[in-house]
N, C-alpha and C positions, 0 to 999 in steps of 0.2 A: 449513530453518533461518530464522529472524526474529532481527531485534532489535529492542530498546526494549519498551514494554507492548502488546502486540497484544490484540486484544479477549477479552474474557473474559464478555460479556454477555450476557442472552439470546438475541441475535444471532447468536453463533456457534455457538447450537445449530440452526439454521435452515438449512433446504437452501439452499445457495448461492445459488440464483438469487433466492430470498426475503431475504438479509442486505441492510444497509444499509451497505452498503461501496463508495466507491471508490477506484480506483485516481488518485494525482494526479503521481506520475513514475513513467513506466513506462518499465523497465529502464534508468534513467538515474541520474544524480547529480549534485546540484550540492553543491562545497565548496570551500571556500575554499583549497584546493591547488591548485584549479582556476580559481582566479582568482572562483570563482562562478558559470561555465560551465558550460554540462550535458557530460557526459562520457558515455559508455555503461558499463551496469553491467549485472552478471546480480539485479540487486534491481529489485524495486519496492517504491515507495510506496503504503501505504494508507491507510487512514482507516474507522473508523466512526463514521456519523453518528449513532449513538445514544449510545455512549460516549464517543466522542470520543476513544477509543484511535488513536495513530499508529504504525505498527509496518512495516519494510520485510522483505521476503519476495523470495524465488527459488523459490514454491513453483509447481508448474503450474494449479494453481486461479488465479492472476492473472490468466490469462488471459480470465477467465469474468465477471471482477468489470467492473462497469461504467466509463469513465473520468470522473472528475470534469472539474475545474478543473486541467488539467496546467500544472506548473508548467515 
């Protein structure tokens, strides 16, 4: 399960280890419930860098994706 616009670009037709994706919170969350604080979640953050789609995920491929700039 994802939400927001996850990528839909040539990229995700690409063997994973070739996408241009990374992770930039991993398994975490920050929101304003939380004061803005990271909190632990079964999501991660990603990112592609070609589309520039943001989309969070608890899929087990996350764990394969490169980490960015964690936030």
């Amino acid at each position: 399960m994802s939400s927001g616009g996850y990528c839909r670009c040539p990229e995700s037709k690409k063997p994973l280890e070739q996408r241009r994706w990374i992770v930039w919170q991993y398994r975490c969350n920050h929101s304003k419930f939380s004061g803005g604080h990271q909190t632990p979640s079964d999501y991660s953050a990603l990112t592609c860098n070609s589309c520039k789609a943001v989309w969070r995920s608890k899929g087990a491929y996350v764990e394969h994706v490169p980490l960015g700039d964690l936030v």
